[in-house]
C-alpha positions in Angstrom: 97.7 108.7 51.2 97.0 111.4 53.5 100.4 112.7 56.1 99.5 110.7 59.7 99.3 113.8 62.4 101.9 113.1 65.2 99.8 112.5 68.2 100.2 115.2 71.1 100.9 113.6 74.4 100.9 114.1 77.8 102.8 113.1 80.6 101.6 111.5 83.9 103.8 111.8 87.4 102.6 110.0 89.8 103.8 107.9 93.7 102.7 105.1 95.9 101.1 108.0 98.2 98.1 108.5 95.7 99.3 111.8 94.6 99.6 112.4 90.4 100.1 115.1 88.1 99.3 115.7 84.3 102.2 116.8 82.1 102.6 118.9 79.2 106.0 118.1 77.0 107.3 121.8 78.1 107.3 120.6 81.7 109.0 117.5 81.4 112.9 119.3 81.6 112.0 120.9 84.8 110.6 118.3 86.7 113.1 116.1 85.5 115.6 118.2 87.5 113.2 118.1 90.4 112.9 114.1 90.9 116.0 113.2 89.2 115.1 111.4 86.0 115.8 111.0 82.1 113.2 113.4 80.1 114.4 112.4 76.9 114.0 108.4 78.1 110.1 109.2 79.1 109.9 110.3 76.0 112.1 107.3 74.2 110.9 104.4 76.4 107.3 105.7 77.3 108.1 105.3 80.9 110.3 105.6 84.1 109.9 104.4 87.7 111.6 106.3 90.5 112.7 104.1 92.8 114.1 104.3 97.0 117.3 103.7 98.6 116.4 100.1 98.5 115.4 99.6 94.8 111.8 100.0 95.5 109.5 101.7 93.4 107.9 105.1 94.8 106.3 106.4 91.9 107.0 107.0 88.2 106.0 109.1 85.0 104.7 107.7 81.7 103.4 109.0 79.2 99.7 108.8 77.5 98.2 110.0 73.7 96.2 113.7 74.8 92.6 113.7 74.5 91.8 116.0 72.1 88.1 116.7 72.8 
């Protein structure tokens, strides 16, 4: 039985005002600095929400297999 290839992802930022942003892996560390969340749990979990003062969600980052067309 043939090795199964580890499937490359990306990584999608997005918040509430619309605006979203593909990821590669390398850039997870620094923007994880920027808005203050776990790199290593996006990549553990598959997902994170950033949230407000007041517990509400304003955006979040998954992550999503690449298309490799």
């Amino acid at each position: 039985m043939p090795l199964q290839k580890e499937r490359k992802m990306d990584y999608v930022i997005w918040f509430n005002d619309g605006h979203r942003e593909t990821l590669g892996r390398e850039d997870l560390a620094k923007y994880s600095e920027r808005f203050d969340f776990d790199a290593e749990e996006v990549q553990l979990c598959g997902d994170v929400d950033f949230l407000d003062e007041d517990g509400g969600v304003v955006g979040g980052i998954f992550k999503e297999a690449k298309n490799e067309n």
